[in-house]
C-alpha positions as CSV (number, residue, x, y, z in Angstrom):
1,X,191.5,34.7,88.9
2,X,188.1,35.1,90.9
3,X,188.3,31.6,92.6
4,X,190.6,28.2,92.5
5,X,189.8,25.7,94.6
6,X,192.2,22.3,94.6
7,X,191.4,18.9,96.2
8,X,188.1,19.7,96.8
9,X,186.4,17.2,99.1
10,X,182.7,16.7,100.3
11,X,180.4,13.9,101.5
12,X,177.1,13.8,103.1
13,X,176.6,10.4,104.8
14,X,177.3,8.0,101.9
15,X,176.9,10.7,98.8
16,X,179.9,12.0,97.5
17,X,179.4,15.5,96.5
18,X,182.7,16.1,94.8
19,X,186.1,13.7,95.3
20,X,189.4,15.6,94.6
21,X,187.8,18.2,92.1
22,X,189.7,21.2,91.0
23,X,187.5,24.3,89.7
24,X,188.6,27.6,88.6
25,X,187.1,31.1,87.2
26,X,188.3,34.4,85.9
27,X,187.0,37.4,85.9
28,X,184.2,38.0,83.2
29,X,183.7,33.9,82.9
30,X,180.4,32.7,82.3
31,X,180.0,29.6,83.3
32,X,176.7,27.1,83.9
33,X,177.3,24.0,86.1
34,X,175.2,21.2,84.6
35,X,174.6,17.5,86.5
36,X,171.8,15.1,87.4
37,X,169.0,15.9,89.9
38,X,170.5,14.9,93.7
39,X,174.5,15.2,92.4
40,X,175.2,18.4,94.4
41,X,175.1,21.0,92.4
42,X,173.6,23.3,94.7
43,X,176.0,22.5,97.1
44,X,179.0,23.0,95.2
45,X,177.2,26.5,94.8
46,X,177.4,27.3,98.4
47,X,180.9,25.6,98.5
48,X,181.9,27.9,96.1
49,X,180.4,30.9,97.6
50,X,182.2,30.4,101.0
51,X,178.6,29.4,102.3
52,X,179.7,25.4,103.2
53,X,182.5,24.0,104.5
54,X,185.1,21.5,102.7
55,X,188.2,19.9,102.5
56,X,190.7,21.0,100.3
57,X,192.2,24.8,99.0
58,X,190.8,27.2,97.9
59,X,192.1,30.9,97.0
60,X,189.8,34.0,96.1
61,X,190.5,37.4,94.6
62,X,191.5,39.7,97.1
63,X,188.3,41.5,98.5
64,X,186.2,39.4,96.0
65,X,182.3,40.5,96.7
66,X,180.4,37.4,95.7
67,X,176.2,37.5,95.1
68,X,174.6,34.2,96.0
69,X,171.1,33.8,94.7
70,X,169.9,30.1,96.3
71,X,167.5,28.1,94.9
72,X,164.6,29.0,97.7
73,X,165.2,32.4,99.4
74,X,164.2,32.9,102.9
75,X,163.9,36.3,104.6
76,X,162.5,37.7,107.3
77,X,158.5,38.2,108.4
78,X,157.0,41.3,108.8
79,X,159.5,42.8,106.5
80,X,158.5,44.7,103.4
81,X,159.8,44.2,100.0
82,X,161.8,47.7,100.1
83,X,162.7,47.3,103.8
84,X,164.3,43.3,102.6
85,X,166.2,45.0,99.9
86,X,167.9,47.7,102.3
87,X,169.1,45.3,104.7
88,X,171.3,43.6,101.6
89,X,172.0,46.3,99.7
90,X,174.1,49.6,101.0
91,X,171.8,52.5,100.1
92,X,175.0,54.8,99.2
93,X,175.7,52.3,96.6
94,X,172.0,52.8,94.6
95,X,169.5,55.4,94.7
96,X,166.2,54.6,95.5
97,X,165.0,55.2,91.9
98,X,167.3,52.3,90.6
99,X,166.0,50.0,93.3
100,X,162.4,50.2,92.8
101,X,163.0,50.2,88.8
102,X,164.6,46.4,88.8
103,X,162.5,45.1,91.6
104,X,159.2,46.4,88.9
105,X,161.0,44.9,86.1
106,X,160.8,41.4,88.1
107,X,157.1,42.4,88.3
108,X,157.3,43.7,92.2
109,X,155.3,47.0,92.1
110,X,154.2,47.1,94.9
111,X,157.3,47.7,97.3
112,X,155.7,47.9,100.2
113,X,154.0,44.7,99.8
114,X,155.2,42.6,103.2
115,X,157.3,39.3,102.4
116,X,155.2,37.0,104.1
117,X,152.5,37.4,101.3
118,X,154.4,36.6,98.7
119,X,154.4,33.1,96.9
120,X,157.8,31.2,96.9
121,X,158.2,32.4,93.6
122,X,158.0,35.9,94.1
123,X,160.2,35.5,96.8
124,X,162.4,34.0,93.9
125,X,161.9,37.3,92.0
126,X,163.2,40.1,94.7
127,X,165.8,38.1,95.7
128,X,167.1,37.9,91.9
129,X,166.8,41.7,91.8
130,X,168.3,42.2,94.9
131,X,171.7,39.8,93.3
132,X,171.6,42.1,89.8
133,X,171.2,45.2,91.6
134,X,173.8,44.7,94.3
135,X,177.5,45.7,93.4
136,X,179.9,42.0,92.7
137,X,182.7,40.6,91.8
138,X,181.1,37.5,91.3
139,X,177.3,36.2,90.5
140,X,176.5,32.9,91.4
141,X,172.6,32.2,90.2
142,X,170.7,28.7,91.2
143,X,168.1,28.0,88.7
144,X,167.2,31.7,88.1
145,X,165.2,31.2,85.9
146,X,162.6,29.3,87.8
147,X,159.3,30.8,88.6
148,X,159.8,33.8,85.5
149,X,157.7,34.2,82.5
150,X,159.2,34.9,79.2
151,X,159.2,38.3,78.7
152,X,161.3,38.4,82.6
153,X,163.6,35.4,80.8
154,X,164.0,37.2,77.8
155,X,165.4,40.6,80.0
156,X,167.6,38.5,82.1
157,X,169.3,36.6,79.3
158,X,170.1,39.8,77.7
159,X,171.5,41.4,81.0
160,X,173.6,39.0,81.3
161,X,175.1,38.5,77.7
162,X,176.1,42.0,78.6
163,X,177.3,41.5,81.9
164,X,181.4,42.3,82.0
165,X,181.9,40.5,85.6
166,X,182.3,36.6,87.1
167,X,179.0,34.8,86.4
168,X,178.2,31.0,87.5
169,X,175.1,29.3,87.1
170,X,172.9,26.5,87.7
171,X,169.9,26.2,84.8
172,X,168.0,23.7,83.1
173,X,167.5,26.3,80.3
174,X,169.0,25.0,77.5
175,X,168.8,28.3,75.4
176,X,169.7,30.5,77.8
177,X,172.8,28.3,78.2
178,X,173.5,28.3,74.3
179,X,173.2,32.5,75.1
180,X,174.8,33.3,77.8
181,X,177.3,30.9,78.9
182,X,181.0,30.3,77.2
183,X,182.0,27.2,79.5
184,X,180.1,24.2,81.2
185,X,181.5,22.6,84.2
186,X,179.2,18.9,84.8
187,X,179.2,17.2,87.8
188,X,178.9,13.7,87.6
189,X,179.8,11.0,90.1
190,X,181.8,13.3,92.4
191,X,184.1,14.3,89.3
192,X,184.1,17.8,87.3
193,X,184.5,18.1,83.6
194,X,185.7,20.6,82.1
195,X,184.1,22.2,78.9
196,X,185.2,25.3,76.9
197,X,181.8,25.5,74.9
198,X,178.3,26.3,75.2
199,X,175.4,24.0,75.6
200,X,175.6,22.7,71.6
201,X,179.3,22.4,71.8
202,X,179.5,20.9,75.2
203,X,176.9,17.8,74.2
204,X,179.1,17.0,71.3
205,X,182.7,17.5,73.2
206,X,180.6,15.3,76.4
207,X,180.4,12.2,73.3
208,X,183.5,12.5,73.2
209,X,185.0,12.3,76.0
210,X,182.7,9.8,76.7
211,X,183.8,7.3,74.0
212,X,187.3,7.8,74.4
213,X,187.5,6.9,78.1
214,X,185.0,3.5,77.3
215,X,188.3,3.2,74.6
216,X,190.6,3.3,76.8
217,X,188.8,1.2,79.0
218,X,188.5,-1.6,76.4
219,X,192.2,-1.3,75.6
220,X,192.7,-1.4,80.0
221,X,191.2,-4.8,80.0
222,X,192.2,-6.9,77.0
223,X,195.6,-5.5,77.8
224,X,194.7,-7.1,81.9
225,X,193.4,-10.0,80.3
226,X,196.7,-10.9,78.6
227,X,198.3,-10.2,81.6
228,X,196.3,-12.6,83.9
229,X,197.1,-15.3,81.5
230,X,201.0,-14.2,81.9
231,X,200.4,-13.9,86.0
232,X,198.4,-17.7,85.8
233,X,201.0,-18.8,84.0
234,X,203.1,-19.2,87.0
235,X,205.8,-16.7,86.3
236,X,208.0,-16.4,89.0
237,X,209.0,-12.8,90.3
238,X,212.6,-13.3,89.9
239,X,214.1,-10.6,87.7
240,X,213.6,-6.7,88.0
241,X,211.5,-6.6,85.0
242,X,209.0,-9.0,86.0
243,X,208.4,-7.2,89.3
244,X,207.8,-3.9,87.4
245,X,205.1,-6.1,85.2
246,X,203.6,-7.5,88.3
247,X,202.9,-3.9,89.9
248,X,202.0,-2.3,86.8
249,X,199.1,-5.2,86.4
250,X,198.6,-4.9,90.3
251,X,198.0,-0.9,89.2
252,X,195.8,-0.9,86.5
253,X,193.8,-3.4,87.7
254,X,193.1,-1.0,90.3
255,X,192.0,1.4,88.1
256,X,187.3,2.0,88.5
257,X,185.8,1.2,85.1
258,X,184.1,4.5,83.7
259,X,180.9,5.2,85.8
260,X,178.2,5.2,83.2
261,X,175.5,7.6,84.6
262,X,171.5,6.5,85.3
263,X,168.8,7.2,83.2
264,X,165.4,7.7,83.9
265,X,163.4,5.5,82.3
266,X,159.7,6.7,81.8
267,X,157.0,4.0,81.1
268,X,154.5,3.5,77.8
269,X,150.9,4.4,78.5
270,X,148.2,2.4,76.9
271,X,144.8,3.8,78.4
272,X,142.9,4.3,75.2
273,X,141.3,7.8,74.5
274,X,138.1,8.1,72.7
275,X,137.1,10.1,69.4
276,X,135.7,13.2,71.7
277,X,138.1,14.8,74.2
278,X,137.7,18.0,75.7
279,X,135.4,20.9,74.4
280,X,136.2,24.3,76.0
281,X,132.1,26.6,75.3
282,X,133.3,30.1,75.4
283,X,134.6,30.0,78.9
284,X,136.1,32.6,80.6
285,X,137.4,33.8,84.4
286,X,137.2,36.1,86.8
287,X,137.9,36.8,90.4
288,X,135.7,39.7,91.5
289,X,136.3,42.2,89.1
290,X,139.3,41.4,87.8
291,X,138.9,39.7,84.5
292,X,141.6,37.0,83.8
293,X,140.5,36.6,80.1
294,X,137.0,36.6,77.2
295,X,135.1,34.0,76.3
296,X,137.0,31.4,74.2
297,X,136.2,28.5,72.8
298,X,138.3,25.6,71.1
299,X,137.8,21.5,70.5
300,X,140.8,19.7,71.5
301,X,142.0,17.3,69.3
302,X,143.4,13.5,70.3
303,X,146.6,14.5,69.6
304,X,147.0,17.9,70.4
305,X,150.2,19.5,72.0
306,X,149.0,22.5,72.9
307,X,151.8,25.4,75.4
308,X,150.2,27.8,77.5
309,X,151.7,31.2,77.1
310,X,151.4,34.7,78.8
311,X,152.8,36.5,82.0
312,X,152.5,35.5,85.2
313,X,149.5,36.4,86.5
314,X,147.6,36.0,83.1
315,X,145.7,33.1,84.5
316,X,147.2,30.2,82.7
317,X,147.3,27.7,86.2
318,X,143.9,28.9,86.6
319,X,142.9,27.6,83.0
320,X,144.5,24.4,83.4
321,X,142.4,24.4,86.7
322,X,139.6,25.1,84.7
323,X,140.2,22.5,81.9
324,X,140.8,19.6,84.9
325,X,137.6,20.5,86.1
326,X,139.3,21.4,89.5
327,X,137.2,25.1,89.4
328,X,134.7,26.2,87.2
329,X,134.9,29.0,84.7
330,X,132.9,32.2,85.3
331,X,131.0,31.7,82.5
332,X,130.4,29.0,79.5
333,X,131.4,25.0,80.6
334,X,133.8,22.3,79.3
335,X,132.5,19.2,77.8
336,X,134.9,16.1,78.9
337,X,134.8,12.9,77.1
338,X,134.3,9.2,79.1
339,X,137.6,8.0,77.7
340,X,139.4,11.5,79.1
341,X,141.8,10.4,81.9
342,X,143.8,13.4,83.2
343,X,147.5,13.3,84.6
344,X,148.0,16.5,86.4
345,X,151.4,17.5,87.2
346,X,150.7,20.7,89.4
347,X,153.7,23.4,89.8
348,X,154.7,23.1,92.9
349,X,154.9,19.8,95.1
350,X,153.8,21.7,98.1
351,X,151.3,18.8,98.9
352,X,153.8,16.2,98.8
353,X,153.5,14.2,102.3
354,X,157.3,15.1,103.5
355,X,157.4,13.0,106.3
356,X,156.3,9.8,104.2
357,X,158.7,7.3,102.8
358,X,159.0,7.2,99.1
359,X,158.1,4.3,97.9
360,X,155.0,4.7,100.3
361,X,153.7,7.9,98.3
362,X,154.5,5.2,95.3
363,X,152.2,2.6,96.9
364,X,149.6,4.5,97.6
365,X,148.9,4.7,93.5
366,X,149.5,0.6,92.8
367,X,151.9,-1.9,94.2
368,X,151.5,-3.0,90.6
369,X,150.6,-1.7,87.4
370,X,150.6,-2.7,84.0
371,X,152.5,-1.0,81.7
372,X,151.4,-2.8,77.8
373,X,153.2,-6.6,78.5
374,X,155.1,-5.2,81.4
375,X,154.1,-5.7,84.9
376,X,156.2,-3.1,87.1
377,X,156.0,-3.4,90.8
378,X,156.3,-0.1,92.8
379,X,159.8,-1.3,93.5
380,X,160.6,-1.6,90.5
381,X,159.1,2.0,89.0
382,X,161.0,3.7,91.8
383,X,164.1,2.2,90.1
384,X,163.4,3.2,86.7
385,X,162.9,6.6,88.2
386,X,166.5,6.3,89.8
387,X,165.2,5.7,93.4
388,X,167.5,2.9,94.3
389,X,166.2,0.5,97.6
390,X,168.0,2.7,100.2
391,X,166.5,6.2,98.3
392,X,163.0,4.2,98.7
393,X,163.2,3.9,102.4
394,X,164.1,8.2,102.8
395,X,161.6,10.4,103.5
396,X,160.4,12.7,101.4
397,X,161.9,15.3,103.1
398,X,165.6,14.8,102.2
399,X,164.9,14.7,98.7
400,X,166.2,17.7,96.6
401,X,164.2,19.9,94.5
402,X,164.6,18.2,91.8
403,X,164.5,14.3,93.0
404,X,160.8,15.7,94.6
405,X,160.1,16.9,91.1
406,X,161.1,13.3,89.8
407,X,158.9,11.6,92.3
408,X,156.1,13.3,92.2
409,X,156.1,12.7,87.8
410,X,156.7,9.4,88.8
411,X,153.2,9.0,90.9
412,X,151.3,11.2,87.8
413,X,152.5,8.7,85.2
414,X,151.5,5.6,87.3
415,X,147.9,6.7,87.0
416,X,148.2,6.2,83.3
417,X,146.7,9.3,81.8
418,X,145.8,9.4,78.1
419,X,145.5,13.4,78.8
420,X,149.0,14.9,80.3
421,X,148.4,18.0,81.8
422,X,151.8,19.8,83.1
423,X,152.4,22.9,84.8
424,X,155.5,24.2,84.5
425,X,157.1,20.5,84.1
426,X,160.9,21.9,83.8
427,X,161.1,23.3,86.9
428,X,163.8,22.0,89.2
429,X,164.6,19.0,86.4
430,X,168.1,18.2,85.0
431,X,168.4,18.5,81.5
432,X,169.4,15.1,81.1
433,X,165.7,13.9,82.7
434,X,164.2,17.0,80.5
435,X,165.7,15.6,77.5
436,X,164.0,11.8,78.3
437,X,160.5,13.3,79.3
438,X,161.0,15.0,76.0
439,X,161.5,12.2,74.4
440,X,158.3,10.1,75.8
441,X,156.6,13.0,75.4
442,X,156.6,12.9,71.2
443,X,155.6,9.4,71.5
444,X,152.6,10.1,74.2
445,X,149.6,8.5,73.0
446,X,147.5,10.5,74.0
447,X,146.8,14.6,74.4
448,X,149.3,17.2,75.9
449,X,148.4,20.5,77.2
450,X,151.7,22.8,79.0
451,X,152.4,25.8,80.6
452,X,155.7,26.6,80.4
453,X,158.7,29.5,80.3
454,X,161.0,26.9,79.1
455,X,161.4,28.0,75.3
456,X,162.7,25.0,74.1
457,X,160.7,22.7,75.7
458,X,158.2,24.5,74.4
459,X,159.8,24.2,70.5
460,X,160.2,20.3,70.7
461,X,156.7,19.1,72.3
462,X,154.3,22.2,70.6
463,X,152.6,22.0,67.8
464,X,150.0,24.8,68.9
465,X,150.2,27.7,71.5
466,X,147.2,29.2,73.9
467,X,148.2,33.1,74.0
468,X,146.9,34.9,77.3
469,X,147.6,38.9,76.5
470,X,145.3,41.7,77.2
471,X,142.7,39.8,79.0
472,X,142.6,37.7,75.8
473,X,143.0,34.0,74.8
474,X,144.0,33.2,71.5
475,X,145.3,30.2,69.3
476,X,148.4,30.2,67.2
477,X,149.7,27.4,65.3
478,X,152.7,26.0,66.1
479,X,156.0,26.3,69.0
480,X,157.8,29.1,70.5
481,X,159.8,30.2,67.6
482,X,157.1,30.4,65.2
483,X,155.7,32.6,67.8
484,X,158.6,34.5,68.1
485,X,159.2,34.6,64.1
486,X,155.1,35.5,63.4
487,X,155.4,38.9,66.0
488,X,159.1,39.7,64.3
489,X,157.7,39.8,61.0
490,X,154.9,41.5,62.1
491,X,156.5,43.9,63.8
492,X,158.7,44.6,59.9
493,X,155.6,44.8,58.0
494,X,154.3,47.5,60.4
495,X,157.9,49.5,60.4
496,X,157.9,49.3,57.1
497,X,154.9,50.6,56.4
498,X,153.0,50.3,52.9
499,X,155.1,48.5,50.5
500,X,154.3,49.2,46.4
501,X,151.4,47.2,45.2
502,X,153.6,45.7,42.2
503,X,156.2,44.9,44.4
504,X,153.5,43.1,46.6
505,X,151.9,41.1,44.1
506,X,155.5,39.9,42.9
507,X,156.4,38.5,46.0
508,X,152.8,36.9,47.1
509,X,153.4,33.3,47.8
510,X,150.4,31.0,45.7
511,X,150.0,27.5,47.3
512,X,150.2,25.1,44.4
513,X,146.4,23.7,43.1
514,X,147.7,19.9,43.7
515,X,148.5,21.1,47.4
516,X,145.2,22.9,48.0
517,X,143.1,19.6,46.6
518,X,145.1,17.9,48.8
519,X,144.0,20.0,51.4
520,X,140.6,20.3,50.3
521,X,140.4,15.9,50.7
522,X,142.9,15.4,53.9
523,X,140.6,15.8,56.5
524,X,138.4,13.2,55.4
525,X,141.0,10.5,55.0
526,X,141.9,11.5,58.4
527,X,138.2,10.7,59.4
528,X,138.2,7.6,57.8
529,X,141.6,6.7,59.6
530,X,140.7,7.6,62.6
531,X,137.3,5.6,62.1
532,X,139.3,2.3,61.2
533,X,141.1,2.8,64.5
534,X,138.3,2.8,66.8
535,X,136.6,-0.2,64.7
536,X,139.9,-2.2,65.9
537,X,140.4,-0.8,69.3
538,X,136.1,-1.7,70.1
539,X,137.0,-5.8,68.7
540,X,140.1,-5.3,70.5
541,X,138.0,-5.5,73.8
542,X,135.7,-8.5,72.4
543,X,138.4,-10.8,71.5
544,X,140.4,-13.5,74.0
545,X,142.6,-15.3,71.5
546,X,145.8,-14.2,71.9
547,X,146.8,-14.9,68.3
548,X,143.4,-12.6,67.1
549,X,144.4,-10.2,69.4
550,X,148.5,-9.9,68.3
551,X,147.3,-9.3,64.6
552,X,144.5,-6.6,65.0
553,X,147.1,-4.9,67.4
554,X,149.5,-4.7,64.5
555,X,146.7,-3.6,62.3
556,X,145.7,-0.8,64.3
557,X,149.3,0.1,64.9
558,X,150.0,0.5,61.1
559,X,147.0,2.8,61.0
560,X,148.2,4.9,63.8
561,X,151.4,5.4,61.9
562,X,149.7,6.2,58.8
563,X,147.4,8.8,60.9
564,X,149.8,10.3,62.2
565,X,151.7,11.2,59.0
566,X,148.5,12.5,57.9
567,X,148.1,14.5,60.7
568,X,151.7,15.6,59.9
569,X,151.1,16.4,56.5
570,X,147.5,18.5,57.3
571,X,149.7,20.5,59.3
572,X,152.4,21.4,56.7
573,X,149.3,22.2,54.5
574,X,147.9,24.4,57.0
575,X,150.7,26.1,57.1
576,X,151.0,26.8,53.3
577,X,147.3,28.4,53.5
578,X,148.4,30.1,56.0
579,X,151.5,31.4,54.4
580,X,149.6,32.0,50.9
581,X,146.7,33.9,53.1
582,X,149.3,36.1,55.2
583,X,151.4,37.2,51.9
């Protein structure tokens, strides 16, 4: 046994943190602490770590060495990267070869480089080497993933499938969770569940438990409710057996119904957004001499979910900067249409006003908005965004990570954007919040463009990718596992060399004649669709009888549904001429 802690207690103010929790793990555990932004989990980290103080007991392995990588690393100014990593790391243990190898695998190559110049998340990035590199007994990781690009997620998960020691984690990566981790501890409401599954088991074992203790909680109270009736019925206390009845009633009655946890609730946008949308005329970037990426060109379509993938570095915030018209390219221009109506929801929340209340920030968007036939108030947006009227009145400063994160999604979606424009959205959100933004997300009415490292975020919104690689940005059809399955099977055909030309032609996929007129008359219907559409959305802003108004909404909402099965189906097509053109 690594650690056991028993009783565990801790409060801040009015927030319970954890209330009698008991939490164990053995050696060569991996386990991932899951819970709702603003729970605690990154306290129960440091808890756990011997970094905060609690009540209750707790034992460790004798002469346990425990790693704690926090969620922002501070260190010292006028340090270098190389002289940081000596002061935590015994030299005798590593040789200086070893030291500089894992700090250039986490894309530090320049070891000399002095800490004050670095950007939070390259901060982030030694300070994860520094915690694999340095000899444990224990690693505790808080959001490590944060701030990496794939290739740097991809090496991690696979050094730490193999890792043979104590690991415990905090993520919002739901595949590296599937991966790496064998148990899930949640924290909700002060209490720790248990889970001996990964992520896939754990949401299915969390259902559960979750309808057996409303059960039992149903049973609790019609078994009460019979009992009040016996208690009202004026039975006297006289016998041995009726005292035992009376306490057990007095007991149970006691007992807290099952705290259902808060969801965010994310509102409908209904800004309209016009037949031309963003047209990108071979731009491309530089700064100085340094190209970013070539000319590239591409017509965004209304409904477009296009991810943003490459290293960090390869320029993709700058493109999004580009595409907002916040800088220009180098050369070429974008075209924006009227109707285009960004929400940008930058990486970092650097700019948020700390010492401001939040629903002030709130405020300064609307007091009201309109949300479809819904009038919200601030107050009441805050609340759907689990920012009760105490949480309103804090300042911005005491927020977590991840409540800033929630806020400051909250103030882009308020503006109502028909064009969603997220950098690195997952950051610093739960998974439960992930999974609702997800969820709004496939019904956004409007256009979605992402950068991203979260690979299955990037699976459920994409249905396109932006590639930047060599200084070069390219389009590929569909998510992150098409990606992934496209370079695999390229990588085979080039392994395996020339194949035999019968062999070949035997196993050439031929898209069906029916399917390619199909294809041949889709695009056209989709015109034609799309065409009806604006017809009803232009009398749509002629017409004030509310009657009129109610049955050319439903007409246009029928069409939309058809549209967008078209626009389903041309996809699948695509694919098929793809499939027939690469075989």
């Amino acid at each position: 046994m690594l650690v056991s802690i028993e009783h565990a207690f801790k409060k801040y103010g009015e927030k319970m943190i954890v209330d009698d929790a008991h939490f164990y793990l053995d050696q060569k555990d991996k386990v991932a602490l899951i819970g709702v932004n603003g729970t605690g989990k990154s306290t129960l980290l440091k808890m756990i770590a011997g970094q905060e103080a609690f009540q209750g007991q707790v034992m460790y392995q004798k002469d346990i060495k425990i790693n704690y990588l926090s969620q922002n690393p501070v260190y010292q100014n006028g340090d270098t990267i190389l002289e940081t990593v000596k002061k935590q790391i015994d030299t005798k243990d590593l040789n200086l070869y070893e030291i500089k190898t894992m700090l250039h695998r986490f894309g530090m190559e320049d070891e000399n480089r002095l800490v004050d110049h670095l950007s939070g998340g390259q901060l982030k990035r030694v300070a994860l080497a520094i915690a694999l590199m340095k000899p444990c007994d224990l690693l505790i990781l808080d959001e490590p993933t944060n701030h990496l690009d794939n290739s740097m997620i991809e090496y991690l998960e696979k050094y730490l499938i193999k890792w043979k020691k104590g690991l415990l984690m905090v993520t919002h990566d739901r595949y590296f969770l599937e991966r790496v981790c064998h148990r899930i501890v949640e924290l909700s409401q002060g209490h720790l569940y248990n889970y001996e599954a990964n992520y896939s088991q754990y949401l299915e074992l969390k259902q559960i438990r979750i309808e057996n203790d409303l059960n039992a909680q149903r049973k609790r109270k019609n078994f009460l409710k019979k009992e009040l009736e016996w208690v009202r019925a004026g039975v006297q206390a006289r016998t041995t057996k009726s005292k035992d009845r009376l306490q057990r009633f007095e007991q149970l009655s006691q007992i807290a119904d099952v705290a259902v946890e808060q969801k965010v609730q994310l509102m409908d946008v209904s800004r309209r957004l016009g037949k031309k949308t963003i047209i990108l005329h071979d731009i491309s970037h530089s700064f100085g001499e340094r190209l970013l990426f070539q000319p590239f060109s591409y017509t965004f379509k209304r409904y477009d979910r296009i991810g943003i993938l490459g290293d960090n570095g390869t320029g993709k915030s700058t493109l999004l900067n580009i595409i907002t018209q916040q800088i220009k390219p180098t050369s070429g221009s974008v075209e924006i249409g009227e109707t285009v109506h960004f929400g940008y929801f930058k990486q970092g929340y650097e700019d948020l006003p700390l010492n401001k209340k939040v629903i002030d920030y709130i405020q300064e968007v609307a007091s009201y908005q309109q949300f479809g036939k819904e009038t919200l108030s601030a107050k009441n947006m805050c609340e759907r965004f689990l920012f009760d009227a105490k949480m309103q009145h804090t300042l911005i400063s005491r927020l977590s990570g991840g409540e800033r994160r929630r806020l400051y999604l909250l103030r882009v979606l308020m503006t109502m954007p028909n064009v969603l424009v997220l950098d690195e959205p997952t950051n610093d959100l739960d998974i439960d919040t992930l999974t609702i933004l997800e969820d709004y997300l496939d019904s956004f009415a409007g256009m979605i463009i992402v950068v991203s490292h979260d690979r299955y975020f990037l699976d459920r919104i994409c249905d396109g990718l932006f590639i930047l690689q060599n200084q070069t940005l390219r389009y590929q059809n569909g998510g992150y596992s098409s990606l992934i399955y496209s370079q695999t099977q390229k990588e085979k055909k080039e392994s395996n060399g020339a194949h035999d030309y019968r062999k070949a032609k035997q196993s050439r996929y031929r898209m069906p004649y029916l399917e390619k007129k199909e294809l041949e008359t889709i695009e056209g219907t989709i015109q034609d669709l799309e065409n009806q559409v604006s017809s009803l959305e232009e009398q749509l802003n002629s017409l004030e009888d509310y009657q009129e108004i109610a049955k050319i909404c439903d007409q246009r909402d029928r069409l939309n549904e058809e549209l967008e099965q078209k626009n389903e189906r041309f996809l699948e097509l695509l694919e098929l001429k793809e499939k027939e053109e690469q075989s």
